[in-house]
LOKOL-440059 format. One record per atom (N, C-alpha, C): residue number from 0; residue in three letters; z, x, y. Coordinates in pm, 1 decimal. Example, Ala and Ser with C-alpha at 12.3 -4.5 7.8 and 13.67 -1.06 7.14 Angstrom:
// residues 2
 resi resn        z        x        y
    0  ALA    780.0   1319.0   -569.0
    0  ALA    780.0   1230.0   -450.0
    0  ALA    780.0   1320.0   -330.0
    1  SER    708.0   1285.0   -225.0
    1  SER    714.0   1367.0   -106.0
    1  SER    787.0   1290.0      3.0
END
This chain:
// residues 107
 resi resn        z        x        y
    0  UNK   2745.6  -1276.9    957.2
    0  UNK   2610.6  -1328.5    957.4
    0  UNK   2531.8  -1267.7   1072.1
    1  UNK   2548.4  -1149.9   1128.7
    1  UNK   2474.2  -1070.6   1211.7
    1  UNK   2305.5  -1117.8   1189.6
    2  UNK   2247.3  -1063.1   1105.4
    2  UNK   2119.3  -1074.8   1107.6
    2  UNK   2095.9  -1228.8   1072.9
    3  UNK   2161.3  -1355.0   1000.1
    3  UNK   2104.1  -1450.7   1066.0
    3  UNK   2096.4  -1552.0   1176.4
    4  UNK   2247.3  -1515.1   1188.3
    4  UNK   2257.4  -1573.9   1300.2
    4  UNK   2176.2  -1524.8   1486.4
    5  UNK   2147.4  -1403.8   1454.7
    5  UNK   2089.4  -1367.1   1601.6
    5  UNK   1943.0  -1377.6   1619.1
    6  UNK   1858.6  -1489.1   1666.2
    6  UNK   1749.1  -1534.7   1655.7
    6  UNK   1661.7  -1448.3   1779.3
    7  UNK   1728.9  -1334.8   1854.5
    7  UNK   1651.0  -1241.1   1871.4
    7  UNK   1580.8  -1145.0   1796.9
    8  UNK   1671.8  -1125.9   1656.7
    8  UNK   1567.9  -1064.3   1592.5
    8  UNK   1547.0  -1096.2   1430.0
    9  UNK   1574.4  -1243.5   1441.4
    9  UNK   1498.2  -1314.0   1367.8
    9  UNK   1376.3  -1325.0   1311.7
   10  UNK   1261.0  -1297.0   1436.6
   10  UNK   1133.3  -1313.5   1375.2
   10  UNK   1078.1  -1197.8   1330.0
   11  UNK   1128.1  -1051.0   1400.5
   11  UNK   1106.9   -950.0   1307.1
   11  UNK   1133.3   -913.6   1212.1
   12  UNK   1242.1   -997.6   1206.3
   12  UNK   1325.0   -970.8   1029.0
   12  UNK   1245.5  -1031.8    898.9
   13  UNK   1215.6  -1169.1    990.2
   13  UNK   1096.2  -1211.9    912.3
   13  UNK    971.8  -1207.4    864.4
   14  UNK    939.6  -1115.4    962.2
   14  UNK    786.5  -1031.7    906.3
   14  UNK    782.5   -934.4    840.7
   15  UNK    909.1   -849.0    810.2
   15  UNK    964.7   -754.1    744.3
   15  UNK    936.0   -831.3    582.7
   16  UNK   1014.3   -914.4    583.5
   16  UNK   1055.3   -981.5    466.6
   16  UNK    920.8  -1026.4    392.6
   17  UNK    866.0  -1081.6    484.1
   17  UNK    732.0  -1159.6    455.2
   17  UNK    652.1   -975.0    379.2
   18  UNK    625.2   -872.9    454.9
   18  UNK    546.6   -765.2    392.9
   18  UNK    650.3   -772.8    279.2
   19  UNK    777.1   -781.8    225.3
   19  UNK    797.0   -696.7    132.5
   19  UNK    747.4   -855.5    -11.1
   20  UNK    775.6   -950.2     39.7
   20  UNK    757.8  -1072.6    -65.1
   20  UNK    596.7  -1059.6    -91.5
   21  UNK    524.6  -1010.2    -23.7
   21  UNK    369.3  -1020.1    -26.0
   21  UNK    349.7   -908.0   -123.5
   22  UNK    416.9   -750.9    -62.0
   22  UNK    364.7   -657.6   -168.4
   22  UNK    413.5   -655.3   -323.0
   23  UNK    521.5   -721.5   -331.1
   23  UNK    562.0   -689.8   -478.9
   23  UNK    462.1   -801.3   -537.3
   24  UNK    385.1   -916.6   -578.1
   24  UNK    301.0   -986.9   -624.2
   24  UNK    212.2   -890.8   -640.9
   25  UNK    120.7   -820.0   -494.7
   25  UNK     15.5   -726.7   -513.1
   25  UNK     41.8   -621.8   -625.4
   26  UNK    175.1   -579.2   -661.9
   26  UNK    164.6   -475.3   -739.9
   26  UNK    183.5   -533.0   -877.2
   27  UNK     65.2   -550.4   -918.8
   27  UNK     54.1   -645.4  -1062.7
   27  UNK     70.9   -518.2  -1166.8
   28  UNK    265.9   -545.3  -1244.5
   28  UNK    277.9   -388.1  -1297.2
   28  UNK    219.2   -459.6  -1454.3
   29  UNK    158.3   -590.5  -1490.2
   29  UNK     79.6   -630.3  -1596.9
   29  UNK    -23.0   -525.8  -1618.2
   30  UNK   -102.2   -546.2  -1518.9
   30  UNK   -216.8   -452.2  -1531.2
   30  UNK   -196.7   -282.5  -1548.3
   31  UNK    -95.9   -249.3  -1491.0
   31  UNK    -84.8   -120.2  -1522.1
   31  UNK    -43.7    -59.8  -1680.7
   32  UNK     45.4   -168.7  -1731.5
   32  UNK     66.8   -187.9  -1851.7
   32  UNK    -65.0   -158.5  -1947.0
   33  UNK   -177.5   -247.5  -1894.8
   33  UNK   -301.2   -257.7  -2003.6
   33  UNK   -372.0   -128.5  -1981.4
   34  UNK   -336.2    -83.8  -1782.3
   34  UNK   -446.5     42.8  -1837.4
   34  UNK   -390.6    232.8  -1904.5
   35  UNK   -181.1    174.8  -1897.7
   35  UNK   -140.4    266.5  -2006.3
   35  UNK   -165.3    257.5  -2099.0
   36  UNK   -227.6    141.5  -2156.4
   36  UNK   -202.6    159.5  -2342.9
   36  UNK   -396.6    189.3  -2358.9
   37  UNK   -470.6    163.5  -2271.4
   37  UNK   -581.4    216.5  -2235.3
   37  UNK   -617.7    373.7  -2195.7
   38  UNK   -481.1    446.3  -2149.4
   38  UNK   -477.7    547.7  -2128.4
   38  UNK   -555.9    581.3  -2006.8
   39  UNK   -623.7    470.0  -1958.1
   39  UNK   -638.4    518.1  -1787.0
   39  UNK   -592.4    516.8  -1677.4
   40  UNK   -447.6    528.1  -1716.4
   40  UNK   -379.3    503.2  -1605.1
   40  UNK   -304.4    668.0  -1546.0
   41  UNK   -351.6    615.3  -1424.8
   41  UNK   -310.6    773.2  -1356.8
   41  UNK   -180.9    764.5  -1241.3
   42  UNK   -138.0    843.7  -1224.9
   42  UNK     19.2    802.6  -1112.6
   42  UNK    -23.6    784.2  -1007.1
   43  UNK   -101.6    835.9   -971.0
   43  UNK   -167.2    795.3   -813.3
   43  UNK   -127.7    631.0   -812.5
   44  UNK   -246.6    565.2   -909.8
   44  UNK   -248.0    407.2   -943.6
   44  UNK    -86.7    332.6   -893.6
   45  UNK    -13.4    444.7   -942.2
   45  UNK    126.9    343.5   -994.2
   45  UNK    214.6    367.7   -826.8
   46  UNK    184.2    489.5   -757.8
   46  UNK    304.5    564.0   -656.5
   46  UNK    241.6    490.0   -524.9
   47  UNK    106.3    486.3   -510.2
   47  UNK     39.8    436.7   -366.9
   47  UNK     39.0    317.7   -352.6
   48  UNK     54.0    229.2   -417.9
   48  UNK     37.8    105.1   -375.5
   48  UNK    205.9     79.8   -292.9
   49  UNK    263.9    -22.8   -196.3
   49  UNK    332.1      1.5   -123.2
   49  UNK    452.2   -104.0   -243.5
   50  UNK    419.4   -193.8   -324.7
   50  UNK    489.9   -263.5   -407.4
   50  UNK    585.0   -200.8   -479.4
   51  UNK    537.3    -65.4   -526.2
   51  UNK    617.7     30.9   -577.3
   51  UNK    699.6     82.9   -517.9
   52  UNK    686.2     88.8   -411.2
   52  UNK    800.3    183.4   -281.9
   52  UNK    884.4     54.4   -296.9
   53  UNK    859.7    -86.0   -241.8
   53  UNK    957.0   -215.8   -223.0
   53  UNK   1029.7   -227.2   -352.1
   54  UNK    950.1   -188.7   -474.4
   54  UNK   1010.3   -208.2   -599.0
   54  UNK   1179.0   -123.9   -621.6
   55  UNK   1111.2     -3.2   -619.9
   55  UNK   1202.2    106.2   -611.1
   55  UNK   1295.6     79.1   -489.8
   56  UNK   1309.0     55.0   -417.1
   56  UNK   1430.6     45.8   -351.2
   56  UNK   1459.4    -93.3   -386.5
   57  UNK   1446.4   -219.4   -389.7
   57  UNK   1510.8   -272.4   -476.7
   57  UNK   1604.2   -275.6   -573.8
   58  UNK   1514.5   -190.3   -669.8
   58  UNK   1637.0   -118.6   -800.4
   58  UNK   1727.9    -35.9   -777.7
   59  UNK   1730.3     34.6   -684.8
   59  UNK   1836.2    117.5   -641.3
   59  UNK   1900.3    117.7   -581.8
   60  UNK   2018.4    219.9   -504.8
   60  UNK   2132.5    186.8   -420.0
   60  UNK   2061.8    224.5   -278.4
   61  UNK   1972.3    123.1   -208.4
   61  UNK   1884.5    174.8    -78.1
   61  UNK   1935.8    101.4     27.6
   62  UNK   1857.7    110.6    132.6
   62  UNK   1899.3     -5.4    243.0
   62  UNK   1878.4   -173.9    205.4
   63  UNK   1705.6   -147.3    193.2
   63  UNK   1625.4   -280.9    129.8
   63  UNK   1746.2   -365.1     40.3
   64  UNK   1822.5   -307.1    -83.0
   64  UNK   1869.2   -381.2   -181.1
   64  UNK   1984.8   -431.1   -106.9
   65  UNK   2075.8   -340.1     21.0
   65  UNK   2174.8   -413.2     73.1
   65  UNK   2124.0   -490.9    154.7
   66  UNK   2010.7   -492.8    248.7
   66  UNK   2002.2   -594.8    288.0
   66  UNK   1921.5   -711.9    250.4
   67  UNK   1841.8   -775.7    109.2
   67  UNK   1856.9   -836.9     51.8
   67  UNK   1953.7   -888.1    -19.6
   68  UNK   2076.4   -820.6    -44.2
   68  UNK   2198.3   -911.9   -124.4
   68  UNK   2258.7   -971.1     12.3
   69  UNK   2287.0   -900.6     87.1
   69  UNK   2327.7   -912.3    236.8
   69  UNK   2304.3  -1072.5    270.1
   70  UNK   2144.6  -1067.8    248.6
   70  UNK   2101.7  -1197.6    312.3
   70  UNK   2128.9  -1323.9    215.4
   71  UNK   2148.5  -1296.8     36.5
   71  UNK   2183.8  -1441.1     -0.9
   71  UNK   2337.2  -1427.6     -7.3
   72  UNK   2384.8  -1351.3     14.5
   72  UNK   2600.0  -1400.6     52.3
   72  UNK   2574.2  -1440.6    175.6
   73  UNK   2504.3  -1435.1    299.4
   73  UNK   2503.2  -1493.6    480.5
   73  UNK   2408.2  -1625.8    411.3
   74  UNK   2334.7  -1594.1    333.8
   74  UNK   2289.3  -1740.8    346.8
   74  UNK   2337.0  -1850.9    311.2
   75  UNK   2442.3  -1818.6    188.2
   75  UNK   2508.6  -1936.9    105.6
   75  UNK   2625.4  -1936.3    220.3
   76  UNK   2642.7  -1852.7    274.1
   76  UNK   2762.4  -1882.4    384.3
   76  UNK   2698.1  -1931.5    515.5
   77  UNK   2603.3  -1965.2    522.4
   77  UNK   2523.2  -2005.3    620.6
   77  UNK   2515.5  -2176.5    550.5
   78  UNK   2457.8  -2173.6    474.2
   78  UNK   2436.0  -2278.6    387.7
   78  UNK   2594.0  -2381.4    400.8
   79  UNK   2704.2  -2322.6    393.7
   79  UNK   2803.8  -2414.1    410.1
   79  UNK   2870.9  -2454.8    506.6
   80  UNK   2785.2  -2349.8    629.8
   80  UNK   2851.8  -2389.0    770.2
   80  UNK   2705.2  -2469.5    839.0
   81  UNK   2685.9  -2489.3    769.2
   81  UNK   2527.7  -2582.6    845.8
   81  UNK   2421.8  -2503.2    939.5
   82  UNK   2434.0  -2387.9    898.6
   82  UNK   2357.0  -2312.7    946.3
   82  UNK   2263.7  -2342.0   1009.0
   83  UNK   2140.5  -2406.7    908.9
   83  UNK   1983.0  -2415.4    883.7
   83  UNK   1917.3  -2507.9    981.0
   84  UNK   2023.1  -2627.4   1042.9
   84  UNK   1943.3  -2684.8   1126.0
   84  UNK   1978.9  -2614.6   1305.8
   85  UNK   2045.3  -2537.7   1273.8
   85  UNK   2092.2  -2452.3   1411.2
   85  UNK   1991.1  -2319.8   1471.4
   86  UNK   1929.2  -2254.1   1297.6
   86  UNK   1850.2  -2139.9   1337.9
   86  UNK   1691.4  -2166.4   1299.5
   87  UNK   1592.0  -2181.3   1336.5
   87  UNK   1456.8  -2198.3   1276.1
   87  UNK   1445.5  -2094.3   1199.3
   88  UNK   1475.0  -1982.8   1149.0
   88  UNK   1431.3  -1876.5   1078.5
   88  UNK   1498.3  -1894.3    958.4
   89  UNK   1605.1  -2000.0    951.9
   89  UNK   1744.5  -1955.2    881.0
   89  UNK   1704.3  -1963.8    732.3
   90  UNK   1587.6  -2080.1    721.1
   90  UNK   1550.2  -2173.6    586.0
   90  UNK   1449.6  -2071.7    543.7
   91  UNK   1365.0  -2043.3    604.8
   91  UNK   1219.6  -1962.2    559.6
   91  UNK   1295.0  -1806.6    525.4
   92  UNK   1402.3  -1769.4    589.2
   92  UNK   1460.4  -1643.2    591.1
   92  UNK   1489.6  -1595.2    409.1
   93  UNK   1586.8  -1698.7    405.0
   93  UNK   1650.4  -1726.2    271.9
   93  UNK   1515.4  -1758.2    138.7
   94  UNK   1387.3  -1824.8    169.1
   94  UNK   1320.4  -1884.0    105.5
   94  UNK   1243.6  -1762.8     99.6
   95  UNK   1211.5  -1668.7    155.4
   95  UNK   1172.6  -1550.5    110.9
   95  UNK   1243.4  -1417.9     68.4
   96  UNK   1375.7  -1447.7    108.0
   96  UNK   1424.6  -1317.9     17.0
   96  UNK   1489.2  -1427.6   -152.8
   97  UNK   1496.8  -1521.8   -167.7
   97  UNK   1503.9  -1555.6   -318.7
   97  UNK   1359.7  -1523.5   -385.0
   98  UNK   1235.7  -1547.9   -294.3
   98  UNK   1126.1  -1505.1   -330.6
   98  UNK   1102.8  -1410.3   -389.4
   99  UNK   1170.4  -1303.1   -284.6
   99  UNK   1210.1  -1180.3   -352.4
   99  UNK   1254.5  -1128.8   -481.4
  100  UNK   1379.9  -1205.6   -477.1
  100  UNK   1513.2  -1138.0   -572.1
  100  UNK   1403.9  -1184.4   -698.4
  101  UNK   1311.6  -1297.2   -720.5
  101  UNK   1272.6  -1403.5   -828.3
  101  UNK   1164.5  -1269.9   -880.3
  102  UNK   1085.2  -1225.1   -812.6
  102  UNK    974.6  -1164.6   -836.8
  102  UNK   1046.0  -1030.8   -885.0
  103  UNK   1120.9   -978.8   -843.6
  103  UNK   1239.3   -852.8   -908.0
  103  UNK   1246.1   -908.5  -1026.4
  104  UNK   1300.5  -1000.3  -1040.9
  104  UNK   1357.3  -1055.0  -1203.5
  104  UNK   1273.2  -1068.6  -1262.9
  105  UNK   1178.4  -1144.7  -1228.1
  105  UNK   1074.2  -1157.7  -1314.5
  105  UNK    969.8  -1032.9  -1336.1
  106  UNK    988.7   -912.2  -1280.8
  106  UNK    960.7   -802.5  -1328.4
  106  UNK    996.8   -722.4  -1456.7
END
């Protein structure tokens, strides 16, 4: 449990997390959908937005995806050693990378 347990760098981990749970919502791939079958959709649209970069490593074998799985096996193992009332980051930590994993799936 390296990264949750060490509440030195806890809160950067958490602002990390927080940009990547924020950009994948922003990259609404609905809309890109309507403006392919519209045919105005250009790659620029699809490559610059930063949701796509978080997306893509997600799906793949990157850092991002190990350390999102990373964090729900430390968390459920966090979760059974009573972690959560020991670390302030520990609950919000976990509550944004399921945020995560949810918005992946539901992609």
């Amino acid at each position: 449990m390296t990264h949750l347990a060490n509440t030195g760098t806890a809160f950067p981990n958490d602002l990390r997390l927080k940009f990547v749970e924020h950009a994948l919502p922003g990259w609404e791939i609905e809309n890109l959908v309507r403006a392919s079958e519209d045919g105005s959709l250009k790659r620029e649209t699809v490559i610059i937005h930063p949701g796509f970069e978080m997306l893509a490593g997600l799906l793949t074998n990157s850092s991002l995806q190990s350390t999102i799985l990373s964090y729900i096996v430390d968390g459920i193992e966090g979760f059974e050693h009573k972690h959560p009332s020991e670390e302030p980051y520990f609950l919000l930590t976990i509550i944004r990378v399921l945020h995560i994993f949810h918005r992946v799936l539901k992609i």
